[in-house]
Structure formats: structure tokens, C-alpha cells
C-alpha positions as a printed Julia matrix, in Angstrom:
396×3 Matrix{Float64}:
 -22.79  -15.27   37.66
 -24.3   -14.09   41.14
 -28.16  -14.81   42.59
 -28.64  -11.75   42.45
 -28.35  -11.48   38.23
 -31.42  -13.71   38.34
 -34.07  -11.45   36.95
 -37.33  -11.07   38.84
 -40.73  -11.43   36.89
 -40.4   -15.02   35.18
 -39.18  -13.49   31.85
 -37.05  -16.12   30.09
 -34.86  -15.91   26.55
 -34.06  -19.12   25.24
 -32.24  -18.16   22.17
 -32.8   -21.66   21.02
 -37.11  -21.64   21.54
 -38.98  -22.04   18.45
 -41.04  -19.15   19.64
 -37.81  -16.97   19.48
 -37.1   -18.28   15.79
 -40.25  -17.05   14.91
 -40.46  -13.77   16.12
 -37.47  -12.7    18.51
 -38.4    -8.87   18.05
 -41.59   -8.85   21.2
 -38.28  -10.81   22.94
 -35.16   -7.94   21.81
 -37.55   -4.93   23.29
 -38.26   -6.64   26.27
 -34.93   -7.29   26.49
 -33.47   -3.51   26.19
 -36.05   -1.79   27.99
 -35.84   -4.04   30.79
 -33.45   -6.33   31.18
 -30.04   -5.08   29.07
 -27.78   -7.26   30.9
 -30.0   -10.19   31.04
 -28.73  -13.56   32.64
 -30.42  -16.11   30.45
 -30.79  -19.67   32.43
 -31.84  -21.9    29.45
 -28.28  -21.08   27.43
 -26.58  -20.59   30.44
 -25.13  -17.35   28.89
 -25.41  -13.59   29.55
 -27.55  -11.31   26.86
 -26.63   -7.89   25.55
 -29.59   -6.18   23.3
 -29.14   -2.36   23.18
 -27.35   -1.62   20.08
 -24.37    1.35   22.15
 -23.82   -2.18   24.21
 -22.92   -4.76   21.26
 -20.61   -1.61   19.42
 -18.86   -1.29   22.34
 -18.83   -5.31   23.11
 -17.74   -5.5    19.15
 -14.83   -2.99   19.97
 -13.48   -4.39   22.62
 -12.17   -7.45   21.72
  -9.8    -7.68   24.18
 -12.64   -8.07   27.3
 -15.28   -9.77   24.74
 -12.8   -12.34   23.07
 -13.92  -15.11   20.19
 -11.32  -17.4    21.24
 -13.5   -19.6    22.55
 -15.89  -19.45   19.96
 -18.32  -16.93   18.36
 -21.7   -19.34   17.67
 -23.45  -20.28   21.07
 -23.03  -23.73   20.36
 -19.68  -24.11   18.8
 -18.13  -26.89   16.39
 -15.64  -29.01   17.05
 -12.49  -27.59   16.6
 -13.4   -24.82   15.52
 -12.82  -22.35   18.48
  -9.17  -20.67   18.35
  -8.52  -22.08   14.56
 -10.93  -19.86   11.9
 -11.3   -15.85   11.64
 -14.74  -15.95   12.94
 -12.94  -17.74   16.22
  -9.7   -15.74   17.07
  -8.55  -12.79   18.44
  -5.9   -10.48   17.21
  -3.12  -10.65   16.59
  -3.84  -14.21   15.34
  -6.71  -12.9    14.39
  -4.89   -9.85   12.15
  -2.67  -12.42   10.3
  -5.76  -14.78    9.14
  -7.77  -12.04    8.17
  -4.82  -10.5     6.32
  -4.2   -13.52    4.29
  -7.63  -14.35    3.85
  -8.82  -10.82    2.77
  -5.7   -11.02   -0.02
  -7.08  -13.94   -1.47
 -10.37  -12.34   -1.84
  -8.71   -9.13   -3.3
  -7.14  -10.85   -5.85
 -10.39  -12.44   -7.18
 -12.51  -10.33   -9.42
 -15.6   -10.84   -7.61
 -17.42   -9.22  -10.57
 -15.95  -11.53  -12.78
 -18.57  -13.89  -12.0
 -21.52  -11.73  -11.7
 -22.82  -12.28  -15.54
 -22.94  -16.34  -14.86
 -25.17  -15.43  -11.4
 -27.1   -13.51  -13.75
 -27.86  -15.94  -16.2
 -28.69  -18.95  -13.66
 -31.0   -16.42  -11.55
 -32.98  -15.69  -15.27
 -32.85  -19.41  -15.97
 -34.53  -20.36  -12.01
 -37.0   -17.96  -13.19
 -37.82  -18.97  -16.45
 -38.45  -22.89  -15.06
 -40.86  -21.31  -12.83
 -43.36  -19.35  -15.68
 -46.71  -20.37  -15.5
 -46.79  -21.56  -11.96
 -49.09  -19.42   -9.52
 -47.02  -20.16   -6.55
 -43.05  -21.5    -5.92
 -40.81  -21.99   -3.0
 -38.74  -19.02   -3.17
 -36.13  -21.31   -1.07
 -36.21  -24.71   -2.2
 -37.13  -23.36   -6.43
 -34.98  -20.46   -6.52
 -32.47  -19.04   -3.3
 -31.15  -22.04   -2.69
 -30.02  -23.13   -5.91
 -28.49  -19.26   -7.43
 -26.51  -19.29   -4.27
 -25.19  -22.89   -4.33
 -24.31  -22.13   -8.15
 -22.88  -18.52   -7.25
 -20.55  -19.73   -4.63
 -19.62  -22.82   -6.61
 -18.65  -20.37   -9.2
 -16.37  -18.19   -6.77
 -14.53  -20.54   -4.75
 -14.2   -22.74   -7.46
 -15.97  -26.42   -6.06
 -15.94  -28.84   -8.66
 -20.02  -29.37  -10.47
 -21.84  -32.59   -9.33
 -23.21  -32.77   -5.52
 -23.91  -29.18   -5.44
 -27.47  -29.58   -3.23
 -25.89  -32.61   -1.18
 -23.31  -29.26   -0.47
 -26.09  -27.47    0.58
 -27.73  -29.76    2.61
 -24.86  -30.71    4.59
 -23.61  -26.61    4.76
 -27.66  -25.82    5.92
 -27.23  -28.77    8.95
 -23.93  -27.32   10.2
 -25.49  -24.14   11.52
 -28.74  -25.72   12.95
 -29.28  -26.94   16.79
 -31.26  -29.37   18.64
 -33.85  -26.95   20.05
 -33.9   -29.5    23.02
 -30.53  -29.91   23.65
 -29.47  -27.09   23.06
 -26.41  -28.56   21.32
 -25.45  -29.53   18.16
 -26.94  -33.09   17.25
 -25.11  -36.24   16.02
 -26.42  -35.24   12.7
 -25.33  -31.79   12.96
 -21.88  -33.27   13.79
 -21.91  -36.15   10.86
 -22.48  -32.97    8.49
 -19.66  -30.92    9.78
 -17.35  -34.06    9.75
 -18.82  -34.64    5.84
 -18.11  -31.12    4.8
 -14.2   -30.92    6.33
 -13.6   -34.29    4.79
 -15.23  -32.57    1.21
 -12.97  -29.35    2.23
 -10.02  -31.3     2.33
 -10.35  -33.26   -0.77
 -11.07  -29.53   -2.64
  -8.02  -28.35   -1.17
  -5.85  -31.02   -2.33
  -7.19  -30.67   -6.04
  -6.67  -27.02   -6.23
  -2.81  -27.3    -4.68
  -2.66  -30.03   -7.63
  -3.63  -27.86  -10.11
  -4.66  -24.28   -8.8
  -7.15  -22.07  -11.15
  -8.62  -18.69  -10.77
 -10.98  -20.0    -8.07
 -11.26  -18.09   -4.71
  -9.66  -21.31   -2.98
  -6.94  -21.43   -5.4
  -6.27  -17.77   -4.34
  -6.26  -19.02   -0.69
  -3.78  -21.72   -0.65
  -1.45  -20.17   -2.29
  -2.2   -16.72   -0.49
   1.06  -14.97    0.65
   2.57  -11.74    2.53
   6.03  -11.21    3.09
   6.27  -14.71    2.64
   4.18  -16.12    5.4
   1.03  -18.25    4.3
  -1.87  -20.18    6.2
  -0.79  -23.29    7.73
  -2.55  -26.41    6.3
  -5.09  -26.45    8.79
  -5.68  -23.01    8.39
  -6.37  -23.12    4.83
  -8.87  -26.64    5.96
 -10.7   -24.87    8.44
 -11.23  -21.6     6.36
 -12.42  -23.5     3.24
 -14.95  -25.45    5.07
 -15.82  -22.14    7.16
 -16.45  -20.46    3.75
 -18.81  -23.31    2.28
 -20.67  -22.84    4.99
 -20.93  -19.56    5.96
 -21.08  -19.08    1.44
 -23.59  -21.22    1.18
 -26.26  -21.16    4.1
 -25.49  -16.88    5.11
 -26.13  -16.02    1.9
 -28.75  -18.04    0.85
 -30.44  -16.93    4.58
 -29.87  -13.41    3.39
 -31.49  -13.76   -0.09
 -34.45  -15.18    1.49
 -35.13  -12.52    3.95
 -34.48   -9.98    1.06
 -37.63  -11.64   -0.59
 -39.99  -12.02    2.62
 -38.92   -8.35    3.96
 -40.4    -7.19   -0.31
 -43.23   -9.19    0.08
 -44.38   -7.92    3.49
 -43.94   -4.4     2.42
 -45.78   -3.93   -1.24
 -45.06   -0.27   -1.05
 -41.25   -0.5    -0.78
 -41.37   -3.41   -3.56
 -43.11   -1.41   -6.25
 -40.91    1.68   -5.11
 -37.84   -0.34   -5.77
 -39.45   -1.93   -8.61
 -40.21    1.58  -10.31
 -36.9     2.67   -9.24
 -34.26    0.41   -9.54
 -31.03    2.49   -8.32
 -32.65    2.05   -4.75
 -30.97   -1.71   -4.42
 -28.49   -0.78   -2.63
 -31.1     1.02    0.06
 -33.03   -1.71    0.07
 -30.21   -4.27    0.51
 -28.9    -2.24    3.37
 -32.12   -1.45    5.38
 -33.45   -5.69    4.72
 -29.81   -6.46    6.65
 -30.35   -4.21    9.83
 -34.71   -5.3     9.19
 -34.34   -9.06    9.16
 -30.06  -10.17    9.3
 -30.05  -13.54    9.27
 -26.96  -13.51   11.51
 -28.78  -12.7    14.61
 -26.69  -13.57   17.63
 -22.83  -14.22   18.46
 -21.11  -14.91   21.42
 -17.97  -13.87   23.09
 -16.25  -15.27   26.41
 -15.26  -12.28   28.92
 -11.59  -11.95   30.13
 -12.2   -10.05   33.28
 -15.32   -8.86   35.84
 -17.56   -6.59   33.82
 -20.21   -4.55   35.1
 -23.34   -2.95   33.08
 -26.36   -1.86   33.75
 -26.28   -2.66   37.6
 -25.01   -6.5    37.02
 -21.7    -7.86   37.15
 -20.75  -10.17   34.57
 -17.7   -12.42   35.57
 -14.31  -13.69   33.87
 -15.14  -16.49   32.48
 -19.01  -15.72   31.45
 -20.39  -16.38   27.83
 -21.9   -13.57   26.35
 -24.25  -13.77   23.91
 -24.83  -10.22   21.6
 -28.14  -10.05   20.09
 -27.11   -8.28   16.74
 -30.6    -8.05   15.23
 -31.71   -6.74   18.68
 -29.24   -3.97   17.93
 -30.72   -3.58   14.51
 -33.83   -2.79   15.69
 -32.94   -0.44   18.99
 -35.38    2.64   18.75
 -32.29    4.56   20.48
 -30.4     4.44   17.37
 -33.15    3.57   14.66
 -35.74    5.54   14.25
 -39.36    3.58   13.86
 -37.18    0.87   13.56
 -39.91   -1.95   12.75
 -40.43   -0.43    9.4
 -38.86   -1.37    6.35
 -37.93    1.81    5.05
 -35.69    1.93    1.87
 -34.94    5.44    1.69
 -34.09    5.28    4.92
 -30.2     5.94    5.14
 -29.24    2.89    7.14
 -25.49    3.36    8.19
 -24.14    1.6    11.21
 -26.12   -1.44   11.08
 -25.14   -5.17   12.36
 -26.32   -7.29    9.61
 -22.54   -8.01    8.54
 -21.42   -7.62   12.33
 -18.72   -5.57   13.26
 -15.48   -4.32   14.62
 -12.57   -6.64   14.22
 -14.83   -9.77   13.44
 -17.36   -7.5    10.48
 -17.77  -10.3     7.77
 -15.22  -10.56    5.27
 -17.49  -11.66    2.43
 -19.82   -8.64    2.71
 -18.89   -7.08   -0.88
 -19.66  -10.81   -2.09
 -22.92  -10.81   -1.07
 -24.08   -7.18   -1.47
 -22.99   -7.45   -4.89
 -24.68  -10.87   -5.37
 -27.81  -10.28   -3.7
 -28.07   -7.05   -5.85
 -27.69   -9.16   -9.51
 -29.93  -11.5    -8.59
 -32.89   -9.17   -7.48
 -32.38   -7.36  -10.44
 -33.37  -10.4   -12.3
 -36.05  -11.36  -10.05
 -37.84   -8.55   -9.88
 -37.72   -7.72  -13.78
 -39.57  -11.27  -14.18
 -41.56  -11.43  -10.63
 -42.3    -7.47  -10.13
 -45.29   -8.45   -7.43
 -45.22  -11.46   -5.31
 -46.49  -11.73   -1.65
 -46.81  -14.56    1.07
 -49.01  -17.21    1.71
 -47.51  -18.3     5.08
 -47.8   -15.8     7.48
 -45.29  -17.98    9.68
 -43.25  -20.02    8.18
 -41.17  -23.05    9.58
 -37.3   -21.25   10.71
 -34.11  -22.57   10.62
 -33.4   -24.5    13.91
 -30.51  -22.43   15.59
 -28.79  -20.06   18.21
 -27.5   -17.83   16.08
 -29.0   -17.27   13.02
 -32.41  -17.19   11.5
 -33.94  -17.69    8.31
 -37.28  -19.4     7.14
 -36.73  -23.08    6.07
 -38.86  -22.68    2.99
 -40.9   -19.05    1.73
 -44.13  -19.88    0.0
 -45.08  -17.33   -2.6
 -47.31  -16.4    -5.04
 -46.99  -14.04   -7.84
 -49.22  -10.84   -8.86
């Protein structure tokens, strides 16, 4: 980058500021109305915020590649080897393989098992005025749920979690990934691995099983593919979806009026699903490495440059979104980020729209009026996504 793409005024965005995982939203519209093509010092990486920016930066995957990574502080290995992390046509063939072994697995198939867990979550917590919608109920229906689908064998499911929930955090100081962020990602391929080998032993129905032996015209993911995927998945599984379950919950308890509209009218979960993932996505920023000299918006990025896109800065862009700090659920939402987009849009988005919908089903037949009683709760330590460490509630 140039002097001159040093902005004037003192504003800073340090994507990795506890003040941003709080509330990045004062941060986005600063960000699009005056600074669009923001140089940001503290992560050393370039900022795009207005949503027509990111769709284009999504699209073009050839300028704005994810060979070098897509989170702003990237794993070990992990750049150039996973779908999240390549560009096509490498990029084509993994997700081609990958989204076969998802097609072949019935993902309803284990919907009436979510179900029951969710009910039985709820039923432990009756009689008690206020629960930890995280730690008593999100985190354990997901960890079950994805269990379920890719097949992990029962036992350490919350040491899974635990070690899945490290892997996407960040040393707010650093701005790196820790030595324990590191042990956990080390832990989880080594638990990957030992997965994989069971299910090539004796494959099931699982989603895994479905993924090693995956197949098109007789080509299949290499070994460290199929490694790199699986631990990607437990992951991503575990931690996204949980992180989008709980700001499902906090986005109905900050707007009562929305809740007891869904609540009276069920057959708006999909709305509501849809407008709480453009609200509040957990996945809020990705990065891409540029391949040539770009200029926007009177700067000129260079070859070379990380670029972070803000996706829930795009969520929230008034130039595409009307009144778009509401929480509207008959709002139409179409064309939102929440799941990303263009080549890289998240392959397990049917898995968690349909889970996410089960779930709330149950939990709001048994918990029809809840609301907070943090009004900021500690977040999730991390460039790229957000999502409260633990959601205090109390019921109606």
C-alpha cells in the first residue's frame, strides 16, 4: 500500500478490538460512508464494507483469490488445501466431490433425533427462571446434531466442542492465533484422522463415510483432502452453527414483537432465519489476497495486498437494505451474506437452515417469551466471526 491510503482523521478498525466484537455496526457505517476502501494499520490489511463492493469482490475470484487463505489469521496448512482456501478449478473439483457427499446424505434423515435432544435440553431446564442459552442448550443440540450427521463416534462430544470453539478464536493482542489456538487445531486433525481411518474401516451412512468414499468419473479426494475437509467440517459444524443458533436467540429476544409474531405464526421461520443471518451472521469477515493493482474508490490496492470483506457490513448497507438495523421478519431478505457468496457461498447452508429451523420450533413451543439480562455479553475472541461466548436469559 501507498502513504497516501493512510486515512486522515485518526479513525482506526482493528477487526480484532474487543470494542469491534461487541458492536462492529457504529464501525461498518463509518466505514462505507467514509472510508470504503479503508487501509486498516492494526491487521495490516485493506477493508471493503459497502455491500455492491464484497458481490463484486465475491465474483471475482480470479483478482480476490482464497489461495492464500480466507480467515485473517489463517491455520497452519490450511491455505491452498480446503474449499474455504482454493480457487477454481481446484476449487471446482473439491467442492464437486464434497457437495456429492452431502447429496447423498438425507440431511432430513436426522432431523427427528435433533428434535428430540432440543425437547430433552428443554425439559432439564423447567423450573429454572434463567439458563445459559449457550453453555445449557446451543451448544450441546449442535454438538449432538453434527455428531449425528457426520457420523463422530459418542463420548468426548464437549471436549469436541471446546477444542472446535478455540480453533476460530485469536489473541486480541497478537493478533495471531495463540499456542493454544494452535494445540487445539493440532488436537482436532489428529481426532480427524483417527475418524477417518474408522469410517474407511468400516464406512456407515455417516456424512464422512459419504466423503471418503465420494467419487465422479472415478476421481476422489486425495487423503489429505479428505483430512483437511473432515477437520474443516468439525469445525466450521460445530462452532458456525452453534454461533448461528445463538444469534437466532439474542436477535428474538431483542425484538419481542418479531418473537411473538413468529411465535403466533409459525410458517414465518424461514423469514426469520433469513433476516437473523443478514441481522447478526456470525461469519462476519473473510479475506482474500489480490492478484493484480486494483483501484476503488480513489485508492489503489496493490498485488499482493490482503483484503479483508466485511460481510456483515454488507448485511447491513442502507444502499441495498432498507432500515437495515431492524430485525424485520417479513421483510423479504434475498441477497444477503450470512452464508457468503459466489464461488466460496457455504456448502452446509441447507444443513443449518434446516437445523436451526427444528430446533426453534421446539424452543419456542416450550420457551414462547424469553429476553436478556446482559445487555453486552462477553464475544467470541476473533477476526472473523462473532458470536457471544455465553447468552444469559430469562424466561416470561
Amino acid at each position: 500500500m501507498t502513504e497516501a491510503a493512510t486515512p486522515a482523521g485518526g479513525f482506526r478498525f482493528d477487526p480484532y478490538s474487543p470494542r469491534v466484537d461487541s458492536d462492529p455496526f457504529p464501525f461498518y457505517r463509518t466505514l462505507r460512508d467514509e472510508h470504503p476502501c479503508f487501509w486498516s494499520e492494526d491487521a495490516r490489511m485493506w477493508v471493503l464494507s459497502r455491500y455492491a463492493d464484497i458481490m463484486r469482490a465475491l465474483a471475482d475470484w480470479r483478482t480476490y483469490s482464497s489461495a492464500s487463505g480466507n480467515l485473517l489469521d489463517e491455520l497452519p496448512n490450511r491455505a491452498g488445501n480446503t474449499l474455504g482456501s482454493t480457487d477454481p478449478p481446484r476449487h471446482d473439483r473439491l467442492r464437486a466431490l464434497i457437495q456429492h457427499a452431502f447429496m447423498k446424505r438425507n440431511l432430513e434423515s436426522v432431523g427427528p433425533a435433533v428434535e428430540a435432544y432440543a425437547a430433552e435440553c428443554l425439559e432439564a431446564l423447567r423450573g429454572r427462571p434463567d439458563f445459559d442459552f449457550v453453555a445449557d442448550f446451543s451448544s450441546k443440540v449442535t454438538t449432538k446434531s453434527l455428531f449425528l450427521l457426520l457420523g463422530l463416534p459418542p463420548g468426548n462430544d464437549q471436549e469436541v466442542r471446546a477444542k472446535a470453539v478455540l480453533m476460530v478464536q485469536s489473541d486480541p493482542t497478537t493478533r495471531s492465533k495463540g499456542p493454544e489456538h494452535l494445540a487445539a487445531y493440532e488436537w482436532m486433525t489428529s481426532y480427524a484422522a483417527r475418524v477417518i481411518e474408522q469410517r474407511q474401516a468400516s464406512p456407515g451412512e455417516d456424512l464422512l463415510s459419504q466423503l471418503v468414499t465420494a467419487e465422479i468419473e472415478g476421481e476422489r479426494l486425495t487423503e489429505r483432502e479428505v483430512l483437511l475437509t473432515t477437520t474443516t467440517l468439525i469445525m466450521a459444524g460445530i462452532e458456525s452453527l452453534g454461533s448461528f443458533m445463538t444469534m437466532f436467540a439474542l436477535n428474538l429476544a431483542d425484538f419481542p414483537d418479531a418473537r411473538a409474531r413468529l411465535v403466533a405464526q409459525p410458517a414465518l421461520i424461514a423469514d426469520a432465519i433469513e433476516e437473523s443471518l443478514r441481522l447478526n451472521t456470525s461469519a462476519q469477515r473473510f479475506r482474500r489476497r489480490l492478484t493484480q493493482d486494483t483501484p476503488l474508490h480513489g485508492e489503489t490496492m496493490r498485488r499482493g495486498d490482503f483484503v479483508i470483506l466485511a460481510l456483515g457490513s454488507a448485511n447491513r448497507d442502507e444502499r441495498q437494505f432498507p432500515n437495515p438495523d431492524v430485525y424485520d421478519i417479513t421483510r423479504k431478505t434475498r441477497g444477503h451474506l450470512g452464508f457468503g457468496g459466489g464461488v466460496h457461498a457455504c456448502i452446509g447452508s441447507a444443513l443449518a437452515r434446516l437445523t436451526v429451523s427444528i430446533v426453534f420450533k421446539v424452543f419456542l413451543e416450550h420457551l414462547p417469551d424469553f429476553w436478556r439480562l446482559e445487555s453486552n455479553p462477553p464475544w467470541v475472541p476473533s477476526g472473523n466471526f462473532r458470536s457471544p461466548i455465553r447468552l444469559l436469559l430469562a424466561r416470561g
